[in-house]
C-alpha positions as CSV (number, residue, x, y, z in Angstrom):
1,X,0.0,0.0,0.0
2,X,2.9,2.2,1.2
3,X,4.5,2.2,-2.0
4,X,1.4,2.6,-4.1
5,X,0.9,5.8,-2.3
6,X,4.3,7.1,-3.8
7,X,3.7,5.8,-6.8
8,X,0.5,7.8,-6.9
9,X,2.4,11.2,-5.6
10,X,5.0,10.8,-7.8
11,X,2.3,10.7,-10.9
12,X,0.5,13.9,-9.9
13,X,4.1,15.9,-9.8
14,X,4.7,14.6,-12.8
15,X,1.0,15.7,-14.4
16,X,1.8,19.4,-12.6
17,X,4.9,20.0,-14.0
18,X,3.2,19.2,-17.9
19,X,1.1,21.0,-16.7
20,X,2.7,24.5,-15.8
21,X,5.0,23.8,-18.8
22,X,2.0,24.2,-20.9
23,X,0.9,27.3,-19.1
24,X,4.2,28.6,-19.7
25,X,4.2,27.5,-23.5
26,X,0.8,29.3,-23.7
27,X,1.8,32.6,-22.2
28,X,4.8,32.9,-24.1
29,X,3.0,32.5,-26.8
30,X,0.3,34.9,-25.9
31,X,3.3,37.1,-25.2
32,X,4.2,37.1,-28.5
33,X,1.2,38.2,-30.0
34,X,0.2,40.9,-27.3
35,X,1.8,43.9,-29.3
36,X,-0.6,46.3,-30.8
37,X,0.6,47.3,-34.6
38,X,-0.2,50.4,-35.9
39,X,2.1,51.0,-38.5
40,X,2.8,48.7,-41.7
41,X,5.7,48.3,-43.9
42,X,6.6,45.3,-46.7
43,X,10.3,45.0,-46.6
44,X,11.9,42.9,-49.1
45,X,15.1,40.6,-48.8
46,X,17.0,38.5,-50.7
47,X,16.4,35.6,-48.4
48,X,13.8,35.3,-45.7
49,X,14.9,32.1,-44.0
50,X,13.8,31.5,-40.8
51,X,11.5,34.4,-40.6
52,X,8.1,33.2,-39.1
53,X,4.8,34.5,-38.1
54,X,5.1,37.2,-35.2
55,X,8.6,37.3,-35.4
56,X,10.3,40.1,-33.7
57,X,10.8,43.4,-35.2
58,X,13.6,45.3,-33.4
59,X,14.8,49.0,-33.9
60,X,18.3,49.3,-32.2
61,X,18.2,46.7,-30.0
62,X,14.5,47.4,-28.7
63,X,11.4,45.1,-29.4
64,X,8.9,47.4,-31.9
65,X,7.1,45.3,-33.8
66,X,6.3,42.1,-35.1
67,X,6.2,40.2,-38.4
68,X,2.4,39.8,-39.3
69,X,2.3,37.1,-41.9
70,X,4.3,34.5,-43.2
71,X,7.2,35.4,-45.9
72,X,5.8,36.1,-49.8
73,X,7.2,36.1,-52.7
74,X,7.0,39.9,-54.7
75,X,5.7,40.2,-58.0
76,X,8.7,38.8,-60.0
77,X,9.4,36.4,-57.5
78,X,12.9,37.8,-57.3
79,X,13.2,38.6,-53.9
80,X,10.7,37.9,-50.7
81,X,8.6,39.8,-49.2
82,X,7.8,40.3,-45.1
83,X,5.0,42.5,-43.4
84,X,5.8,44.0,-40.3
85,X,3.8,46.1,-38.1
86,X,5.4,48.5,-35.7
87,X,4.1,50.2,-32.6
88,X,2.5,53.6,-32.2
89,X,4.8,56.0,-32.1
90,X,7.3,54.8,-33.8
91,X,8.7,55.9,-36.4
92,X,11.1,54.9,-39.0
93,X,12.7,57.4,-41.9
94,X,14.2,57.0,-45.1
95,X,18.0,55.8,-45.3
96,X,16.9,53.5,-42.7
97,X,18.6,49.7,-43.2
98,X,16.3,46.3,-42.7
99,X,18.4,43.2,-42.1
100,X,17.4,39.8,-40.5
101,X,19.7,38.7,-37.4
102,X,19.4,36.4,-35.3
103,X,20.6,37.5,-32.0
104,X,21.7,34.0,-30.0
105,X,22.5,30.5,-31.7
106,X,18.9,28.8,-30.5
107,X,16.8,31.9,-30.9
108,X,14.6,32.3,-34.3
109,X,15.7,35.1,-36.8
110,X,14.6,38.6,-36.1
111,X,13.9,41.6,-38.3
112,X,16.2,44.0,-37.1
113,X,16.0,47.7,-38.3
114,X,19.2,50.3,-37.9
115,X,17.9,54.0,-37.8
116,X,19.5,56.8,-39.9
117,X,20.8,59.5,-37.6
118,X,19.7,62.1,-39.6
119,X,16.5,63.4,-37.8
120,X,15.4,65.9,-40.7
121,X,15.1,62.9,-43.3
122,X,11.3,62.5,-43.5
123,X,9.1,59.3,-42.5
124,X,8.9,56.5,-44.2
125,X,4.7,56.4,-45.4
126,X,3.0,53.2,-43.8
127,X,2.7,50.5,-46.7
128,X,5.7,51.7,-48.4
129,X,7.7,49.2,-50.0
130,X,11.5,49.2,-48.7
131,X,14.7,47.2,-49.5
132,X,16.3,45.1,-47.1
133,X,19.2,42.7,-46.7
134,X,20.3,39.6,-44.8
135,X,23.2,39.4,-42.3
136,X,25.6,36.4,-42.6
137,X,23.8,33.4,-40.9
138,X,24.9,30.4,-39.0
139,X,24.0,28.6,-42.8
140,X,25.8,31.1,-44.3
141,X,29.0,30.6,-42.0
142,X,28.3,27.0,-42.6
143,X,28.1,27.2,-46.4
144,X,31.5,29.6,-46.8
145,X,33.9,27.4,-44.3
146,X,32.5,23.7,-46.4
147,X,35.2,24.6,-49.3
148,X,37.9,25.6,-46.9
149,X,37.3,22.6,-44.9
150,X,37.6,20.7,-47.9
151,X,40.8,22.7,-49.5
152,X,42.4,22.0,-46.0
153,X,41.6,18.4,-46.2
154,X,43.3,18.6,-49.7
155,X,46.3,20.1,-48.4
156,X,46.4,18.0,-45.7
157,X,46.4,14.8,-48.0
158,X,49.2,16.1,-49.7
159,X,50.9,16.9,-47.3
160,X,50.4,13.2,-45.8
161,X,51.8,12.2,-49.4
162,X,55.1,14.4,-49.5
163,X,56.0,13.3,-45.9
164,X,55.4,9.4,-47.0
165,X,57.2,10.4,-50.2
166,X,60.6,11.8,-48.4
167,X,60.0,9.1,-45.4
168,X,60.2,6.0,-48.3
169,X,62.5,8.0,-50.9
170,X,65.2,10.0,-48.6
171,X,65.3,8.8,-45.3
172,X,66.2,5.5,-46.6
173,X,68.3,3.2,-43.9
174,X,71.7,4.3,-46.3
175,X,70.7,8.0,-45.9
176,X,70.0,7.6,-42.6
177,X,72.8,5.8,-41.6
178,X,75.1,9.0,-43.5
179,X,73.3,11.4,-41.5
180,X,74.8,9.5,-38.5
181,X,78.1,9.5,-39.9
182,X,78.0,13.3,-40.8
183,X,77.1,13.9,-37.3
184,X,79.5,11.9,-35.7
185,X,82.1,13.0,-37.9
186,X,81.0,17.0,-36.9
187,X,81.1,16.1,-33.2
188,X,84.5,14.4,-33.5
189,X,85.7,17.7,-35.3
190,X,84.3,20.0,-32.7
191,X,85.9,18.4,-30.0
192,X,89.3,18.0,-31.8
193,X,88.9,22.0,-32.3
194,X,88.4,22.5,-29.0
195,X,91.5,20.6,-27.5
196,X,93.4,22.7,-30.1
197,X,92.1,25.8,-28.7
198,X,93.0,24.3,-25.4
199,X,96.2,23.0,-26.2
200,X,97.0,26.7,-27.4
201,X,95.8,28.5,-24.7
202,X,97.6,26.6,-22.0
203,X,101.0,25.9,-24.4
204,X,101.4,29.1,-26.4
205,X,99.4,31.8,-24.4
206,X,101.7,31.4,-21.2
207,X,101.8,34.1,-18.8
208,X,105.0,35.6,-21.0
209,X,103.9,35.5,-23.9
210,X,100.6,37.4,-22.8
211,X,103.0,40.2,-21.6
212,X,105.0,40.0,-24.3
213,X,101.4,40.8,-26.9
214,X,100.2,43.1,-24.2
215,X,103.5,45.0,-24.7
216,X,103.8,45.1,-29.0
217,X,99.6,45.9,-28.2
218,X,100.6,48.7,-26.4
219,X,103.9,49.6,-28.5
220,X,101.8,49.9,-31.2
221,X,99.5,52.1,-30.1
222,X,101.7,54.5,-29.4
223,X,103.1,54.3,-32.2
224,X,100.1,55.3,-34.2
225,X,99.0,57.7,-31.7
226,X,102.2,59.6,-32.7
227,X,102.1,59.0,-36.1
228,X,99.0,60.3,-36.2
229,X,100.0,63.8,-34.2
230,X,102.5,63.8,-37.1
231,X,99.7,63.9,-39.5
232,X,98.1,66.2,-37.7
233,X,100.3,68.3,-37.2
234,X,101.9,68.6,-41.0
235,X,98.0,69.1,-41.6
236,X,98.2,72.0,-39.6
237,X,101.5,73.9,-40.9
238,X,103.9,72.7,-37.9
239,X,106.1,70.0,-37.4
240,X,109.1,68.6,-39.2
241,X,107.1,66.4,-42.1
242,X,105.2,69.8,-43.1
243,X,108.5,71.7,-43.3
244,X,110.2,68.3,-45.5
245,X,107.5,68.6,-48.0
246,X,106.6,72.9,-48.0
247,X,110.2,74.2,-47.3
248,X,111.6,74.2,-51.4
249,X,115.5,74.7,-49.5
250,X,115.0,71.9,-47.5
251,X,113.4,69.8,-50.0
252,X,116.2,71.1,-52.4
253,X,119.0,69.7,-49.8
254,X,117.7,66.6,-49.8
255,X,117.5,66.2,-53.4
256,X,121.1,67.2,-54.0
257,X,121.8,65.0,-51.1
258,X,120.1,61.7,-52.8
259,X,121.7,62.3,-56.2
260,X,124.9,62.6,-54.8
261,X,124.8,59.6,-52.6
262,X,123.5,57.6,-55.6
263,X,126.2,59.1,-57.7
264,X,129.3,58.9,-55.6
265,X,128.3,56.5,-53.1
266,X,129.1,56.9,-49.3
267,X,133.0,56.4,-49.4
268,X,133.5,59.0,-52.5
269,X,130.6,61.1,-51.3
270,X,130.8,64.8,-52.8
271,X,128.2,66.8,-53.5
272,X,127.1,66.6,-56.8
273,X,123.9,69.3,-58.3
274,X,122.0,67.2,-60.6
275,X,121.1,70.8,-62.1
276,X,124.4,71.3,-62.8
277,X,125.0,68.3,-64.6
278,X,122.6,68.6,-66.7
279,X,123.4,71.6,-68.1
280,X,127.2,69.9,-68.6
281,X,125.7,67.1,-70.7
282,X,123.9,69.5,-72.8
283,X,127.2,71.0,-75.0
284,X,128.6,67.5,-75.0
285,X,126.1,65.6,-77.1
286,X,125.5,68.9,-79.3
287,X,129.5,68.8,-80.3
288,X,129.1,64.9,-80.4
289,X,126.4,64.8,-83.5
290,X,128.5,66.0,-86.1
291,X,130.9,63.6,-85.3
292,X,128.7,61.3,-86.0
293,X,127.5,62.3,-88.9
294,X,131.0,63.4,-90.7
295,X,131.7,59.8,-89.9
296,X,128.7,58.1,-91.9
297,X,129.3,60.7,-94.6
């Protein structure tokens, strides 16, 4: 008896809760229905999927009207047709766009309208006929990534075939078995480099010999530092290279100097003016031609 009696309870919360869900159904329903229309316009789009009887109309983001009958077809059958009636007091002006949204992935498609912001465009008259469009759908979505799905599963395939192609083709046991050697040979080399640079650290680059290149470092860079005050200062008029290459006596001096070195050497050295010398030759080979030529004659 005891459990019959459960059974029994359990039944009738079961018949209550069909119960209030019909309710519910109902009032939603009623809910749907309960806006007042005073204002009617057709709009037409390219595609009216999903539009249904009472439908919501929305002007940004605010529930206005409702759809009043089911999607037509216009005259030419080009394009479909919708009715919507809007609430008093509303009121909708030309430039005004008309698209379908749907606002949440389980909710029907809405007629959703986007006023113009420009407040002295006038009305749009009730039964006018207006244009409107269709926002990108979850079908739509659907419909544009198919043929990327499908490239992908193209280059995917491919790719599958190249990577079996080099696995069977290249990577063979004999290439693989090279790479090892290449390897092995490059880590052998490595390590024979670095007991060379080892070996000549500790050998060659004693605690002498560091000095010692610290030193011709530093020797040198004196060096250069003076050469170059040298330069700088010839550069600037002063110093004995600017007076060697400006000064004509001393430049002279040294000129005499050379020729008579490379004339008369160091032991015999006398001073000897290449000037001079020239001048000397001069009268020789003039009286020397006609000798020559009295002789051929």
């Amino acid at each position: 008896m005891e459990r019959k009696g459960i059974e029994i309870t359990v039944g009738l919360f079961v018949l209550a809760g069909i119960a209030v869900a019909a309710l519910l159904v109902l009032k939603l329903g009623q809910s749907g229905t309960a806006v007042r229309t005073e204002y009617e316009l057709v709009v037409q789009f390219p595609s009216a999927s999903g539009i249904i009887k009472n439908a919501k109309v929305r002007m940004a983001g605010v529930e206005v009207g409702k759809v009043l009958a089911e999607p037509g077809f216009n005259e030419d059958r080009s394009r479909a047709r919708v009715r919507i009636g809007l609430q008093a007091g509303v009121v909708v002006r030309e430039g005004s766009k008309f698209t379908i949204k749907q606002t949440a992935m389980l909710a029907d498609p809405c007629v959703e309208i986007e006023p113009v912001t420009d407040v002295n465009k006038p009305p749009i008259k009730p039964g006018s006929v207006v244009d409107g469009a269709r926002s990108p759908s979850l079908d739509d979505l659907t419909s544009k990534i198919e043929p990327v799905l499908g490239q992908m599963k193209q280059v995917g395939e491919k790719l599958d075939s190249a990577i079996s192609k080099i696995d069977q083709g290249i990577l063979t046991p004999e290439t693989q078995a090279d790479v090892r050697s290449t390897v092995s040979n490059l880590n052998s080399s490595v390590r024979h480099i670095d007991n060379t640079v080892g070996r000549i650290n500790t050998e060659f680059l004693t605690d002498k010999a560091r000095d010692d290149l610290h030193g011709a470092m530093s020797n040198l860079n004196s060096a250069l530092a003076r050469a170059d005050r040298i330069l700088s200062q010839a550069e600037n008029g002063q110093g004995a290279l600017h007076a060697l290459t400006k000064d004509r006596k001393i430049a002279e001096d040294i000129r005499v100097f050379v020729h008579s070195l490379r004339e008369k050497g160091v032991l015999f050295y006398r001073e000897v003016n290449p000037d001079e010398e020239k001048q000397k030759q001069k009268p020789a080979q003039v009286n020397r031609a006609p000798d020559s030529r009295s002789k051929r004659r």
